[in-house]
C-alpha positions as CSV (number, residue, x, y, z in Angstrom):
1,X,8.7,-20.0,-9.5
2,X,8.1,-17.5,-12.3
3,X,10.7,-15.9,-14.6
4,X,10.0,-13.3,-17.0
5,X,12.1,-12.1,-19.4
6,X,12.6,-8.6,-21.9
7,X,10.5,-5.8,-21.1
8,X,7.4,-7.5,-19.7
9,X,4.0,-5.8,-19.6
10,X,2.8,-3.8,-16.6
11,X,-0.5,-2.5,-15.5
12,X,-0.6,0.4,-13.2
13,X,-4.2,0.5,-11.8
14,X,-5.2,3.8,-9.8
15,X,-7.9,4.7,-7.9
16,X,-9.7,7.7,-7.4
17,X,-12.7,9.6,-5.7
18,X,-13.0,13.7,-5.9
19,X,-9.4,14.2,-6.5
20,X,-9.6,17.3,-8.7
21,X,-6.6,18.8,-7.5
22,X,-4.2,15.9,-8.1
23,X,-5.3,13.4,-10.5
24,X,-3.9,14.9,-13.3
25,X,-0.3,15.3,-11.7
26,X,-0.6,11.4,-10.6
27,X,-1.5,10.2,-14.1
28,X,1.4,12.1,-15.5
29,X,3.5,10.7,-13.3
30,X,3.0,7.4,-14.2
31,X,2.5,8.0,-18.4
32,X,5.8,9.7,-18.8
33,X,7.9,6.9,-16.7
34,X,10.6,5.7,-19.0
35,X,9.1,2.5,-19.6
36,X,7.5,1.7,-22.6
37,X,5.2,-1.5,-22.4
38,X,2.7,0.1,-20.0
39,X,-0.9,0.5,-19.6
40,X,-2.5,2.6,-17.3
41,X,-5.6,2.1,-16.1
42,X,-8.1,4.4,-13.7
43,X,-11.2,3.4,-12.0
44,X,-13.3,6.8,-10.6
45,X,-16.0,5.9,-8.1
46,X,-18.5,8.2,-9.4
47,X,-16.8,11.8,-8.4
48,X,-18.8,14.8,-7.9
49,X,-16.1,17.2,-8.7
50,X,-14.2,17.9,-12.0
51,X,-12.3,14.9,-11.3
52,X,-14.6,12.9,-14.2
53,X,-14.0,15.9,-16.5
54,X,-10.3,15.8,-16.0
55,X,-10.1,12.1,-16.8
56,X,-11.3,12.5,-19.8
57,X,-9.3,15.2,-20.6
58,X,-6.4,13.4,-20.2
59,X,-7.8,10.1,-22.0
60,X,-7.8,12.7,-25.7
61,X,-4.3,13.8,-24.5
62,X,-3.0,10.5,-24.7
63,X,-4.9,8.2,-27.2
64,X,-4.1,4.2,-26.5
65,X,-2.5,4.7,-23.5
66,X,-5.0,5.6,-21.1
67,X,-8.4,3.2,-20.4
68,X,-10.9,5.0,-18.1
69,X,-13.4,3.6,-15.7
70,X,-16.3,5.9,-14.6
71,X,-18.4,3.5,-12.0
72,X,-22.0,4.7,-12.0
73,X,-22.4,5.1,-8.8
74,X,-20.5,5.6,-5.9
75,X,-18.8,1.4,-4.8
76,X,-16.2,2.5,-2.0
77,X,-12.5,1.8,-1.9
78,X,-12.4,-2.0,-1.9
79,X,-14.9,-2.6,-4.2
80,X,-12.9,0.3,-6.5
81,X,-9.7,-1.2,-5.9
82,X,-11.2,-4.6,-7.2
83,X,-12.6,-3.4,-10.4
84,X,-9.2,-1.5,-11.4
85,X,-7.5,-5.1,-10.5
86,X,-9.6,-7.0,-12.3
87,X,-9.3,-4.5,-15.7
88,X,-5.3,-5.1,-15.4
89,X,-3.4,-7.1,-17.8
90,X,0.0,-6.8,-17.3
91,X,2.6,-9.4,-16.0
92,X,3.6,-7.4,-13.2
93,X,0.8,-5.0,-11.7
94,X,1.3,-1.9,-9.6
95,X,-2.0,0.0,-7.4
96,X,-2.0,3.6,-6.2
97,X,-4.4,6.4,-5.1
98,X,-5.2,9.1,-7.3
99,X,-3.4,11.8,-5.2
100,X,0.4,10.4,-5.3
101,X,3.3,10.8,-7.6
102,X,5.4,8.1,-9.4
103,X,9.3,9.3,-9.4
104,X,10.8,8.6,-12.6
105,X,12.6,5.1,-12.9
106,X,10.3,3.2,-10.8
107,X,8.3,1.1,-13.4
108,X,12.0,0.6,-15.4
109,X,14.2,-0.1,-11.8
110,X,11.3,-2.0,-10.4
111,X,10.9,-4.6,-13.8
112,X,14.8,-4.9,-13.2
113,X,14.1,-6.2,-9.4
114,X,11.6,-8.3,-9.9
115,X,13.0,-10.1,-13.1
116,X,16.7,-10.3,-11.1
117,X,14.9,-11.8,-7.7
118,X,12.4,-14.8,-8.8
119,X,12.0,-15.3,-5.4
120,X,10.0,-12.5,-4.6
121,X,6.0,-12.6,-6.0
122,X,6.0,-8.9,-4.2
123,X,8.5,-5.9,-3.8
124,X,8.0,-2.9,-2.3
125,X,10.0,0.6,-2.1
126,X,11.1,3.2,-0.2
127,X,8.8,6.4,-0.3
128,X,8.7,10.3,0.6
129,X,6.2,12.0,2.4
130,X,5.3,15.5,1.2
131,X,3.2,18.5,2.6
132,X,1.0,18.7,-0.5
133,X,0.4,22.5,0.1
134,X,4.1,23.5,0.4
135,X,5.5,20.0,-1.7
136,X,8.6,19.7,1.2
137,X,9.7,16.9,2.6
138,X,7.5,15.6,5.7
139,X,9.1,11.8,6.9
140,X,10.0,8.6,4.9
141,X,7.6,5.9,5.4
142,X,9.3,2.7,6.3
143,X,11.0,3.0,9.7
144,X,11.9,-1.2,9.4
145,X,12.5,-3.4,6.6
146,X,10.5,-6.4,6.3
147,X,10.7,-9.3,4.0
148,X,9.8,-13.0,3.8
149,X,6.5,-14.3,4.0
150,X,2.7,-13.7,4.6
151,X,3.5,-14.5,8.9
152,X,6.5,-11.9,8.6
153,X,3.1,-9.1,7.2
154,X,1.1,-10.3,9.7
155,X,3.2,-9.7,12.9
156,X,5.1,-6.7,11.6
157,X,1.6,-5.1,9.7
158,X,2.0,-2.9,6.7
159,X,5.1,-1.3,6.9
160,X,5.1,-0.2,3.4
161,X,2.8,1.7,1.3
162,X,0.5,-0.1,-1.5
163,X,2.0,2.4,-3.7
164,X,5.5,0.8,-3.7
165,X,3.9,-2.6,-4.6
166,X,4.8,-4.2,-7.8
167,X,2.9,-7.8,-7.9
168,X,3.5,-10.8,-10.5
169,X,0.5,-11.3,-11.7
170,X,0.0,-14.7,-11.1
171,X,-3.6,-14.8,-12.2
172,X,-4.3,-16.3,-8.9
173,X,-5.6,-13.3,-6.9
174,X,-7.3,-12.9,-3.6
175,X,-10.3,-10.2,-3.3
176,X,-10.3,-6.9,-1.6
177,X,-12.2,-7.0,1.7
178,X,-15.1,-4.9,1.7
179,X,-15.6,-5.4,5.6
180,X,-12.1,-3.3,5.9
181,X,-11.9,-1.0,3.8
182,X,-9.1,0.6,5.0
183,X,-7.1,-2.2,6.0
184,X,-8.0,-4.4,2.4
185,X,-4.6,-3.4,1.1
186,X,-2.7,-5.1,4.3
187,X,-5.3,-7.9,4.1
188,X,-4.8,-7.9,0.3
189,X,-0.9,-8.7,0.3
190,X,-1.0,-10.9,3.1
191,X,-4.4,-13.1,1.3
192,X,-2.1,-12.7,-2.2
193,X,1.6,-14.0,-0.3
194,X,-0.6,-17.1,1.3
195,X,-2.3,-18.2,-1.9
196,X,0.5,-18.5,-4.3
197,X,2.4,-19.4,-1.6
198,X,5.0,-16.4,-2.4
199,X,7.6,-14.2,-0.4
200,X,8.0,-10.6,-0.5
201,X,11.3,-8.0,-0.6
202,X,12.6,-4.3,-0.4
203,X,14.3,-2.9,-3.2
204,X,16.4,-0.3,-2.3
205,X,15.5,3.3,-3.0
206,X,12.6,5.9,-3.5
207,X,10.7,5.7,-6.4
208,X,7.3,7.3,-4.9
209,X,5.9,10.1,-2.9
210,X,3.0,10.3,-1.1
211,X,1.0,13.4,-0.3
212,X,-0.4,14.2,3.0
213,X,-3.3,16.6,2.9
214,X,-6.6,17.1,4.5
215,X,-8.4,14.6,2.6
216,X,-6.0,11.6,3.5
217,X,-7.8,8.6,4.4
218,X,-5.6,8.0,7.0
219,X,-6.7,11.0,8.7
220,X,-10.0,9.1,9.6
221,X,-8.8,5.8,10.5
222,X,-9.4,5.0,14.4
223,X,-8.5,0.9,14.0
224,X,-11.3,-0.4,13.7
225,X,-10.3,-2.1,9.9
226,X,-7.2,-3.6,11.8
227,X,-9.3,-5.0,14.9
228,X,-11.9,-6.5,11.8
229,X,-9.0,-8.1,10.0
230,X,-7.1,-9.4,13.0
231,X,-10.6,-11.3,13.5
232,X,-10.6,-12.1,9.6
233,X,-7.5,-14.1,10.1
234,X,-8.3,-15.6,13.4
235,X,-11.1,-17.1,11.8
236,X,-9.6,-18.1,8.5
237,X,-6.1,-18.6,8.8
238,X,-5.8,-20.6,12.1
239,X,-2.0,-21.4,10.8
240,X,-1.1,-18.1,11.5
241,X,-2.4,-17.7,14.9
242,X,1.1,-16.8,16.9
243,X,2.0,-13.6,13.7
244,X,-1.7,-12.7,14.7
245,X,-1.8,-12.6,18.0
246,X,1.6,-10.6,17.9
247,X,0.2,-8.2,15.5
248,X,-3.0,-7.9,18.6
249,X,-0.3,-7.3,20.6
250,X,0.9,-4.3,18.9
251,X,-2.6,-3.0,18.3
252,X,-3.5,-3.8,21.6
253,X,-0.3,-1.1,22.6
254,X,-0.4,1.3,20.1
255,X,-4.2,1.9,21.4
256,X,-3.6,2.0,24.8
257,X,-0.8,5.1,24.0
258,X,-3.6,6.8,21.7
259,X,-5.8,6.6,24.9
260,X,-8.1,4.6,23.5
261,X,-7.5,1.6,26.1
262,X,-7.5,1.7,29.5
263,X,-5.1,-0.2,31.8
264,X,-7.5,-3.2,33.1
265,X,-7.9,-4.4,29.4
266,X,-4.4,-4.0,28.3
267,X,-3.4,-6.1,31.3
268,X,-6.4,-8.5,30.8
269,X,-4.7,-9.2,27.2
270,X,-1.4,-8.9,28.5
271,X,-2.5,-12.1,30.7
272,X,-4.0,-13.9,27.5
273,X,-1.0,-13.8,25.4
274,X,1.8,-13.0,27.5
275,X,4.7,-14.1,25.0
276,X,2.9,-12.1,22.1
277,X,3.1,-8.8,24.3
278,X,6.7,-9.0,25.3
279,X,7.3,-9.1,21.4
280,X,5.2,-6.0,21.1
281,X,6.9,-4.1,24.1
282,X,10.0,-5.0,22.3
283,X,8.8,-3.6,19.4
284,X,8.0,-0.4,20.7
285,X,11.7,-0.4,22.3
286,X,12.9,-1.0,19.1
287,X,10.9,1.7,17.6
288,X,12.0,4.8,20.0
289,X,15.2,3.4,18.8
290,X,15.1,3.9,15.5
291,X,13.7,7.6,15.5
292,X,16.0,8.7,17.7
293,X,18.8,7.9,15.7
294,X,16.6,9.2,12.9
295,X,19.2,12.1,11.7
296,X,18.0,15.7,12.2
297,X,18.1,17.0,8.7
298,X,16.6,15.3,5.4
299,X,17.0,15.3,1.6
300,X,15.6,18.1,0.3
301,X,11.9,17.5,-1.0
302,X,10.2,17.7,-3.9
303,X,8.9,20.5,-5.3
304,X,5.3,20.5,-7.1
C-alpha cells in the first residue's frame, strides 16, 4: 500500500494530433487548476496544422510550467500515449486528449481522494459531454459505477473515460498496446490494476468534460480494438478467462444490435458460453433500465 502525504507532485500528460482548434483551451484548463505542484506535459505526433505553432506559443506564455514534445514524425496514439507516460514525473499521473477541458478543482479534489483512500492505485470521475460547436450539455458518461479490480474492468469494459484517471505512479507500468490503438487505454488500466496488483474507485463528481465533434476518434471505431484485446487477454491472462468471456458476451450483443452480427453466430456463441451470455442479456436489461429512468432534463452545460 502506498500513502502519500502534503501536496504531492502530479504530471498531467496530454496528447495531441491536428487539434488547432482546441489545444490551447485544454492546456489552459489544466495550467490554471488551483493546484500548485504540477507539471504539464504534451506530446504532438507531428501535426500538420498550427497545432505545433500553438504549442509553442503557449510554452513562452508560461515559462517552467510547460515541457513540449514535438515527435518527428507521425507515431500514432499508443505509441504517443507512451512517450507522454514515459516523460511524467509526478506521484500521481493523469492522461487526456488534446481536445478536452479540465473543470477547476479536479487536480486539488482528486490529490484529496487518492491520499484519503490508499486502497485505490486508480480513481476515476464523473464527466460531461458537450456539443463542441454549441458548448451545451450532450449526456454524462458513466451510466454504472464500477470499482474493484482488474476482473471487475474486464467484464464491465471501460465505463469511464481516461480523462478522469488519476494513477499512483507506482513506477511499475504496463505498455500501451500498439495492436489496439483504440482500445490501449482499456487494455492499459486493466494491464496497470493486474501488475501492481491494485483496485480502482469512483470519486464522486465532475471534474472533466469531453467534447464531441467531427474529429472524435470514437466516431471511427467499428470494434475491432475490443475483438483484438479480448484475444490479448485470452492469450495472456488465462486467470481472467470467465470477466473475458463475459466482456465477449457483451461484445458479442452489442454487435449483433449494430447489425454487424447475424443470428446463426450469436447463437453459435450463445451455445459456447451460455452462462457468460445470460450475464450480458442481463446487462442489457439493466441498461434500458437505467436510461429510462434517466431524468428528462439536465444541468445546464458549459459554455465555451
Amino acid at each position: 500500500m502506498i500513502v502519500l502525504s502534503g501536496s504531492p507532485k502530479v504530471s498531467v500528460g496530454v496528447v495531441t494530433y491536428n487539434q488547432e482548434k482546441y489545444i490551447e483551451q485544454t492546456v489552459t484548463s489544466i495550467l490554471d487548476q488551483d493546484y500548485e505542484n504540477l507539471e504539464v506535459i504534451v506530446s504532438d505526433d507531428a501535426s500538420a496544422d498550427s497545432t505545433q505553432d500553438i504549442l509553442t506559443k503557449l510554452h513562452e506564455l508560461y515559462p517552467g510550467r510547460l515541457k513540449i514534445i514535438f515527435q518527428q514524425k507521425n507515431i500514432g496514439l499508443a505509441q504517443n500515449c507512451q512517450a507522454v507516460l514515459d516523460a511524467c514525473s509526478g506521484e500521481y499521473v493523469c492522461l487526456t486528449g488534446g481536445d478536452d477541458l479540465y473543470i477547476q478543482g479536479k487536480v486539488r479534489k482528486q490529490v484529496e481522494f487518492m491520499q484519503s483512500h490508499p486502497e485505490y492505485l486508480l480513481s476515476y470521475h464523473q464527466v460531461e459531454a458537450f456539443v463542441s460547436k454549441t458548448g451545451q450539455h450532450w449526456y454524462y458518461f458513466t451510466e454504472k459505477i464500477i470499482e474493484g479490480s482488474a476482473e471487475e474492468l474486464i467484464e464491465n469494459g471501460m465505463e469511464f473515460l481516461p480523462l478522469s484517471v488519476m494513477f499512483v505512479n507506482t513506477r511499475k507500468w504496463p505498455t500501451f498496446r500498439t495492436e489496439a490503438p483504440i482500445a490501449s487505454d482499456w487494455l492499459f488500466c486493466i494491464e496497470y490494476l493486474i501488475k501492481n496488483s491494485g483496485n480502482f474507485g469512483f470519486m464522486p463528481g465532475i471534474y472533466a468534460s469531453y467534447r464531441r465533434h467531427e474529429s472524435n476518434i470514437t466516431n471511427v471505431s467499428d470494434n475491432s480494438d475490443n475483438w483484438t484485446a479480448i484475444s490479448i487477454m485470452r492469450n495472456e491472462y488465462p486467470q481472467y478467462q470467465r470477466a473475458v468471456e463475459r466482456f465477449r458476451s457483451r461484445l458479442t450483443l452489442t454487435e449483433f444490435r449494430a447489425g454487424r452480427l447475424t443470428l446463426v453466430p450469436l447463437l453459435l456463441r450463445f451455445l459456447t458460453s451460455p452462462f457468460s451470455f445470460v450475464w450480458a442479456f442481463f446487462w442489457l436489461f439493466e441498461t434500458r433500465l437505467r436510461r429510462r429512468k434517466a431524468p428528462s432534463t439536465q444541468p445546464k452545460g458549459i459554455t465555451i
